[in-house]
N, C-alpha and C positions, 0 to 999 in steps of 0.2 A: 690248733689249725682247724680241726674238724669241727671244735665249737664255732669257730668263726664263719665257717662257711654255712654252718646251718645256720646261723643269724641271720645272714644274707638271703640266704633261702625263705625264710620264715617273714623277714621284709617285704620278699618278692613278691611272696604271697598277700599278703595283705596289700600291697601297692594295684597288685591286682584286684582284690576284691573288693575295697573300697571304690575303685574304679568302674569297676561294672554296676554295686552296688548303686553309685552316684547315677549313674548312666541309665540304670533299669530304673531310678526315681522320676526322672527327668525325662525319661526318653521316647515321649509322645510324639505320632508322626507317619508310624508303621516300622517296617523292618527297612526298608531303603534310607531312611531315615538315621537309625543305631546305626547301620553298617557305613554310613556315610560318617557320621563321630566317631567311630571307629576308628577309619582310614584316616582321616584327619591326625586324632590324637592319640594313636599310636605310632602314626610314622614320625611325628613331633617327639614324643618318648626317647623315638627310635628302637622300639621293639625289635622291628622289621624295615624292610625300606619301600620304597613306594610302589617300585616295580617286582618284589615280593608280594604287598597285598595285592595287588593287583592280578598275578599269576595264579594267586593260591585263591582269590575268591572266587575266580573266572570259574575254578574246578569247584569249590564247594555249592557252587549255584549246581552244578550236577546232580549232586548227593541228595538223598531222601530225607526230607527233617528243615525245621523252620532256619531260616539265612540266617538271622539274628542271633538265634541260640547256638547255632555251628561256629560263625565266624567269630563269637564272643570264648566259647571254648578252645578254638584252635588258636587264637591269641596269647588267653590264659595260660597255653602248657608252654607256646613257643617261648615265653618268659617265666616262667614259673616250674617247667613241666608238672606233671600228672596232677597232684594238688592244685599247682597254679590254673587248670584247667578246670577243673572240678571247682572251686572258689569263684571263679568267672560264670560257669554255667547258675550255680546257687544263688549268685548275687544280683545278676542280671535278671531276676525271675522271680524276685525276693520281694521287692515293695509291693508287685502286681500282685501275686499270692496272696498276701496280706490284707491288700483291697478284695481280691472275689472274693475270699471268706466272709469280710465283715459285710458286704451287699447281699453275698446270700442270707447270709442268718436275719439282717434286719430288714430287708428286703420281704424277704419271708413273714416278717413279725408285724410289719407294714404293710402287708398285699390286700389285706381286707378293705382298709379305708378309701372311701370311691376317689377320693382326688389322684391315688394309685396307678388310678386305669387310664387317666389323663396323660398323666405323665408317664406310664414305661409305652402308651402309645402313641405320642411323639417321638420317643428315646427308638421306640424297634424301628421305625420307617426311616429314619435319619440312618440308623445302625445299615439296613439296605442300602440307600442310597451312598453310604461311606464305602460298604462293599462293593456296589457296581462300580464307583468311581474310584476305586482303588486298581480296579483291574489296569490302569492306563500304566503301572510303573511292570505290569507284566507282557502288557502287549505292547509295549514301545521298540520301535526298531522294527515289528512286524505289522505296523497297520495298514501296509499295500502290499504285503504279501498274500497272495492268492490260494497256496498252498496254507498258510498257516492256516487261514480261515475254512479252507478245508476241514479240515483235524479240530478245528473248533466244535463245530456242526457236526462232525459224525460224534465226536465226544459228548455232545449234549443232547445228540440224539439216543445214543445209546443209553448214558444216565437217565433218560424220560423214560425210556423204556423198562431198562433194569437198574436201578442204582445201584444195587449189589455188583455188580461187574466195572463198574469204574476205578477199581485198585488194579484192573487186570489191565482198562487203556493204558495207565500210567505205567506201569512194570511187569504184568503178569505175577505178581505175588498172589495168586489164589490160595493156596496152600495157607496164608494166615487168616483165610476168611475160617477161622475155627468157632463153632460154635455149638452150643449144646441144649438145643431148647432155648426156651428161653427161662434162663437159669438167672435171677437177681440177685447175685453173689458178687463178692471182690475182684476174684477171679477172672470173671465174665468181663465184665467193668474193664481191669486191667489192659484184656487181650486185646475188647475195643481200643480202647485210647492207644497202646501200641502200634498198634496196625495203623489207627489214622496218622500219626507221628512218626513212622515210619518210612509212609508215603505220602508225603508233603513233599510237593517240590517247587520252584519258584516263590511262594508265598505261604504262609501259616495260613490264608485264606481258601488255601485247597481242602484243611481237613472240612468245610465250612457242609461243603454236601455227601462228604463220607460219616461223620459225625449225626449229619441231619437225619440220614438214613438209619443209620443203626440205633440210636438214642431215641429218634422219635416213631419212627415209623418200624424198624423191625420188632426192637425190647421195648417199647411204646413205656421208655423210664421217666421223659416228659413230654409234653405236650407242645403243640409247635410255640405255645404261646410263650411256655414256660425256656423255651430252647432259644429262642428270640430273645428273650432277656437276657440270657447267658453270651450270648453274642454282642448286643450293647453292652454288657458290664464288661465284657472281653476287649471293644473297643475304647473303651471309656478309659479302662486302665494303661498306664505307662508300659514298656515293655514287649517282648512278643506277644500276640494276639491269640496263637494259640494256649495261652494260659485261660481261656474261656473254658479248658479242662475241668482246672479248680475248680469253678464255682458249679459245674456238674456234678464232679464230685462230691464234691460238700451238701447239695440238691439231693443226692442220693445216700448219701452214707455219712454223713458229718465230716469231721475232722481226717476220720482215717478215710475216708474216700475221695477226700479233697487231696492229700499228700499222696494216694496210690495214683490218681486218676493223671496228678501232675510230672512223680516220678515217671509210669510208664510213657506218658507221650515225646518226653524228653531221653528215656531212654536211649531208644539207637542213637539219635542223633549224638547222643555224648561218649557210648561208645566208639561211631565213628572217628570224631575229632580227638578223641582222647589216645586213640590205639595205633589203625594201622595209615589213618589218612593224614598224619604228618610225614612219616615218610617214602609216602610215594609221589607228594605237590611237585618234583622238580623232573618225573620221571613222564607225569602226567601233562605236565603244564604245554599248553601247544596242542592239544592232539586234538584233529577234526574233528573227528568223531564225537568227542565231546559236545563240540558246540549242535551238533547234528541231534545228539540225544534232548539235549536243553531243547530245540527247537521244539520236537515236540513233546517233550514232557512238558512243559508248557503249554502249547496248544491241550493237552488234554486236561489241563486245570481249569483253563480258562472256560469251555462248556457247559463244564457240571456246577462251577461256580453261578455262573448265569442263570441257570435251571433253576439251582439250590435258593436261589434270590427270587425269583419268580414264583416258587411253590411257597415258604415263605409269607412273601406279599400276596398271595391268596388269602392264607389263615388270619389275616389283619381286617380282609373286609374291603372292602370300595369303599370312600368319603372322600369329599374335595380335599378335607383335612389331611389325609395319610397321604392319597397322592399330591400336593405340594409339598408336604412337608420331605415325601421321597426324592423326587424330583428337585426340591432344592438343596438338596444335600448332595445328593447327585453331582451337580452343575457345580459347588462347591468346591468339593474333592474334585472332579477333574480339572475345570478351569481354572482355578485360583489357589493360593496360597496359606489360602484359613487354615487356621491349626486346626486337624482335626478332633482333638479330643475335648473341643469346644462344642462340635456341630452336634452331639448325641445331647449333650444334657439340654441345651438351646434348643432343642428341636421339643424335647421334654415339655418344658416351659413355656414355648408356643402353645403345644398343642393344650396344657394345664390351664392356660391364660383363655382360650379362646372358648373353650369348653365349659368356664367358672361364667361365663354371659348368656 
């Protein structure tokens, strides 16, 4: 009997994580995107039921940590538990990893050659323009809201002035701004990626200007140019977005900094779904408050996102070339339907094609 149910179990598990696996190949779009094949093909399974996902994601959109990677673990355990959870978060994050390593390294080995500069400067402006235009799946429902916009503005006014204090708009977690000099250790590396992966909320596009800051501008580990590219190769790949970790990582430290860089960002967030936020969904589910917190943890993503995208598109320069090429990406991502893990390399190619005359 006890064979038999481990069989079952050992099933699960892999039923599970071929499925993520699949999904994190495939699953170009952003995070509203996975979470929507999600909801679909897990209520189809019958994992859960529709007015389960629906209750439990409402709250996980609360929690600190990329939507994608939360709802993908708390799936995993609800069918699987702990393993079955832990198999979900791996698998889902597995093809993308895979890709930033190989971009960094050849990447790297290719940066010399001038057609290079063509092409990752079509690839970063498109990469902007994905990011502005990606903001519409965060601010929808609020865009005649007066107050939100409030909280937008003071958020992005505060990041221009200090970007070190935009962990505090969003949560007051100051206490993990720990830091020691500036020390180019594992360590260091680690605590960054934690803290921003910690405090991600509405979108993996949040860590976009707590990352920018401490990687390029406090520990100056790259260059805005070199931080840009991590961002395009981040969107380029399948998967959550905050796997633009990786290829930092790896940018810094190879192999073992690509695996620490990826492990710590995803951290809490797999703590959380894996430990005590399954069972509190039904205790939680409904509560105002909730949706009050969302409102503006939200609002305070979306400012320093904006900023984060503006200082950025400074480091690129003015040319009619970066501004179309942003702007149409732009207009892309928000009005229309284009897949977007089309619009970076295409943008690439443009700008390669136009600049080879």
């Amino acid at each position: 009997m006890a064979n038999k149910n481990r069989k079952i179990v050992n099933n699960e598990i892999k039923e599970v994580f071929f499925y993520f696996l699949k999904l994190g190949a495939l699953g170009f779009g952003g995070p509203l995107v996975l979470v929507s094949n999600m909801q679909k093909d897990c209520v189809e399974k019958k994992w859960l039921t529709q007015h389960e996902f629906t209750s439990t994601f409402a709250l996980i959109k609360a929690m600190p940590g990329p939507v994608a990677f939360m709802t993908s673990v708390f799936l995993g355990r609800r069918k699987a538990g702990f393993w079955g959870g832990l198999a979900a978060g791996v698998a889902i994050n597995l093809p993308a990893f895979i890709l930033m390593i190989v971009f960094s390294i050849f990447f790297t080995k290719l940066s010399h050659l001038s057609f290079m500069h063509s092409l990752m400067l079509g690839m970063q402006a498109c990469a902007l323009g994905v990011i502005l235009g990606s903001l519409k799946g965060l601010v929808k429902g609020n865009e005649r809201n007066a107050s939100f916009w409030i909280l937008v503005i003071i958020a992005a006014g505060i990041n221009t002035i200090h970007p070190a204090y935009e962990p505090l708009v969003i949560l007051g977690f100051g206490f993990l701004m720990i830091t020691k000099g500036k020390l180019l250790d594992l360590g260091t590396m680690a605590l960054v990626f934690f803290k921003a992966g910690a405090l991600v909320f509405g979108s993996g596009l949040a860590i976009v200007p707590m990352l920018q800051y401490d990687v390029v501008e406090k520990y100056q580990w790259l260059s805005q140019s070199e931080f840009l590219d991590a961002l395009a190769f981040g969107q380029l790949t399948p998967g959550p977005v905050v796997i633009t970790a990786t290829y930092i990582g790896q940018k810094m430290y190879g192999l073992p900094g690509a695996f620490i860089a990826t492990f710590a960002i995803f951290a809490a967030s797999f703590f959380h779904m894996s430990t005590w936020f399954p069972h509190v969904v039904k205790r939680l589910s409904g509560k105002i408050w909730i949706k009050d917190f969302i409102f503006g943890a939200v609002a305070a993503v979306v400012g320093p996102i904006i900023i984060a995208v503006y200082n950025l598109g400074n480091s690129l320069g003015f040319s009619l070339l970066v501004a179309a090429l942003f702007v149409a990406s732009f207009l892309l991502t928000l009005l229309t339907k284009f897949p977007l893990w089309a619009v970076i390399p295409l943008g690439g190619i443009v700008s390669l094609a136009l600049q080879s005359f």
